[in-house]
C-alpha positions as semicolon CSV with decimal commas, in nm:
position;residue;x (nm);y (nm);z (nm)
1;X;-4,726;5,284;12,017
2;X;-4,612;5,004;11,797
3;X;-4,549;5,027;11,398
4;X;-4,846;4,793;11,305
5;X;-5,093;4,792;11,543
6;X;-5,149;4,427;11,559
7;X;-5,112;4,132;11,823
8;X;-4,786;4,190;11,810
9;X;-4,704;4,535;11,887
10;X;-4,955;4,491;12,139
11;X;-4,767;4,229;12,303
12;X;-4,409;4,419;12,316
13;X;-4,619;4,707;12,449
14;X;-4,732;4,582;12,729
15;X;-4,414;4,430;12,806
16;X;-4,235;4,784;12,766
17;X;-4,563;4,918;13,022
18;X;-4,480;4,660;13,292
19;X;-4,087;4,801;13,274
20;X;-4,237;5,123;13,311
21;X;-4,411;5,051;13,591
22;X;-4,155;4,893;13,745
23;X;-3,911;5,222;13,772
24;X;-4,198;5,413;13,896
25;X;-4,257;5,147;14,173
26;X;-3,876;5,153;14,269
27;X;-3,915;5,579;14,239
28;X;-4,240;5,572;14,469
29;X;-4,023;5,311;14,723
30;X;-3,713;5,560;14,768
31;X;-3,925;5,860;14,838
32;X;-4,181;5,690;15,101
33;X;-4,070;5,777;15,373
34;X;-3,972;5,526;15,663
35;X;-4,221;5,437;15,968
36;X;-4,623;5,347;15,956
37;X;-4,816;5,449;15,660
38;X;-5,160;5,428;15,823
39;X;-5,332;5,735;16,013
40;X;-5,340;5,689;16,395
41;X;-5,743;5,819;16,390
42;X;-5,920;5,479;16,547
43;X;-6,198;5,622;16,405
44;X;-6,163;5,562;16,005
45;X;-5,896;5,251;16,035
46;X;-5,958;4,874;16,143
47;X;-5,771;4,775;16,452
48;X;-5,462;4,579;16,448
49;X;-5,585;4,207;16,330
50;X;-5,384;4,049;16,620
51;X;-5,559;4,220;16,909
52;X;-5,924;4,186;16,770
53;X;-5,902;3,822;16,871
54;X;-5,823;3,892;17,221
55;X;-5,925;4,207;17,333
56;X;-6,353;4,270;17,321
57;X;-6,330;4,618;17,272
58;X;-6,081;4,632;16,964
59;X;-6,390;4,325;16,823
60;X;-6,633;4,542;16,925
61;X;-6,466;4,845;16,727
62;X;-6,393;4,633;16,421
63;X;-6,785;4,492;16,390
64;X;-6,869;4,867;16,452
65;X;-6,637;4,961;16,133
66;X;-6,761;4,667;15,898
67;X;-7,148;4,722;15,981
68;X;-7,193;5,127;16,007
69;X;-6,883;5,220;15,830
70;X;-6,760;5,592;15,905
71;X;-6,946;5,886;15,823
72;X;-6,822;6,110;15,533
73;X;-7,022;6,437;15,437
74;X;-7,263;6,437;15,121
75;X;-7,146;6,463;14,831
76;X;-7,034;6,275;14,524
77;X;-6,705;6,196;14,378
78;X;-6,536;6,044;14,082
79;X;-6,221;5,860;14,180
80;X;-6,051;5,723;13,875
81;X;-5,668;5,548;13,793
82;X;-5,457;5,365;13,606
83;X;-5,431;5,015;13,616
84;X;-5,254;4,787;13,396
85;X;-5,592;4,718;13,191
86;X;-5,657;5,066;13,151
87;X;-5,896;5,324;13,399
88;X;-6,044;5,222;13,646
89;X;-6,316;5,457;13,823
90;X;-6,536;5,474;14,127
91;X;-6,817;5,757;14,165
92;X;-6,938;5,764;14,505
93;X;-7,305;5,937;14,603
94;X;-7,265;6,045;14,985
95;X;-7,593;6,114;15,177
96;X;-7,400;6,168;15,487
97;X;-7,417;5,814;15,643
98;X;-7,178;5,565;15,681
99;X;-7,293;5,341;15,357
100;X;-7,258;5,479;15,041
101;X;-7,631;5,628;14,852
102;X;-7,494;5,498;14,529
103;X;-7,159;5,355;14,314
104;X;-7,082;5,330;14,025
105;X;-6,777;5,151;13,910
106;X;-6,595;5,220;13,571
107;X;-6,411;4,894;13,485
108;X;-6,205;4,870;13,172
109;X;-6,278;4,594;12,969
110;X;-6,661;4,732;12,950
111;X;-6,475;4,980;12,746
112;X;-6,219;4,802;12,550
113;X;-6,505;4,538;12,461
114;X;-6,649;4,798;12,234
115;X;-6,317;4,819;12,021
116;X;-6,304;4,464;11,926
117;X;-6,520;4,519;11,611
118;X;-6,259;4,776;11,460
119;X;-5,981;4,554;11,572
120;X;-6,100;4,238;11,444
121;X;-6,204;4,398;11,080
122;X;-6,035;4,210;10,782
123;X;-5,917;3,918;10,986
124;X;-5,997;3,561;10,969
125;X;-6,266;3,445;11,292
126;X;-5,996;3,181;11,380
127;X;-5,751;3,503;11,444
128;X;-6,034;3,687;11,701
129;X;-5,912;3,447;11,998
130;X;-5,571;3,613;11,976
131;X;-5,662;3,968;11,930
132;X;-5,959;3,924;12,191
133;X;-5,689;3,798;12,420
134;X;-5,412;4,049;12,394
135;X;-5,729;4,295;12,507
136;X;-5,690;4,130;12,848
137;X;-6,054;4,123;12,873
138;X;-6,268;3,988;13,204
139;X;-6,599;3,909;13,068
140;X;-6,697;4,000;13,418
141;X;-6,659;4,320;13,449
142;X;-6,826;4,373;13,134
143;X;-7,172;4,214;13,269
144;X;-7,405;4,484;13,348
């Protein structure tokens, strides 16, 4: 957290955040550990993109994938992580098919829109183009 709280601060901390992220990149790298990192089930993954050009029944099992999807049991679920603009959340509605019932998608800047009254109290409107922009905000995601 910066001293001031102002474009500033919010600048340097973000630049200190992509550092951090960095080391934790480099930690995840040296602990993965060496050969494939997708599951050998057919069923879930998409077949290798250089066969499914030649070989029918690895285009056959790709459409399948795309169109039906797999099936997952019912059920919801709230999926939610850190990103560089802050969470960033999925809630899934199963009803046992291969399509989800219904999603819902958390994105950030919906919720960092709603601070830029507080932030932008006492300033000048020629100084709201720099504080809107160190919020890093896609208008976007914030169109509902």
């Amino acid at each position: 957290v910066g001293s001031n709280g102002d474009v500033y601060d919010r600048y340097w901390i973000r630049i200190e955040e992509m550092r951090e992220s960095s080391k934790i990149i480099r930690q995840c790298l040296d602990k993965l550990p060496p050969g494939r990192i997708l599951t050998d089930d057919h069923k879930i993954t998409f077949p290798d993109k250089g066969k499914v050009m030649h070989n029918m029944e690895t285009l056959i099992h790709h459409f399948l994938l795309v169109v039906q999807g797999f099936k997952v049991p019912p059920g919801d679920t709230y999926c939610g992580t850190e990103t560089p603009k802050g969470e960033l959340g999925f809630y899934i509605v199963s009803d046992g098919s291969g399509k989800p019932y219904r999603m819902k998608i958390r994105a950030p800047s919906f919720i960092h829109i709603g601070a830029l009254d507080h932030m932008a109290k006492g300033y000048m409107v020629a100084d709201i183009v720099t504080i809107f922009g160190t919020l890093d905000i896609v208008m976007g995601e914030c169109d509902r």
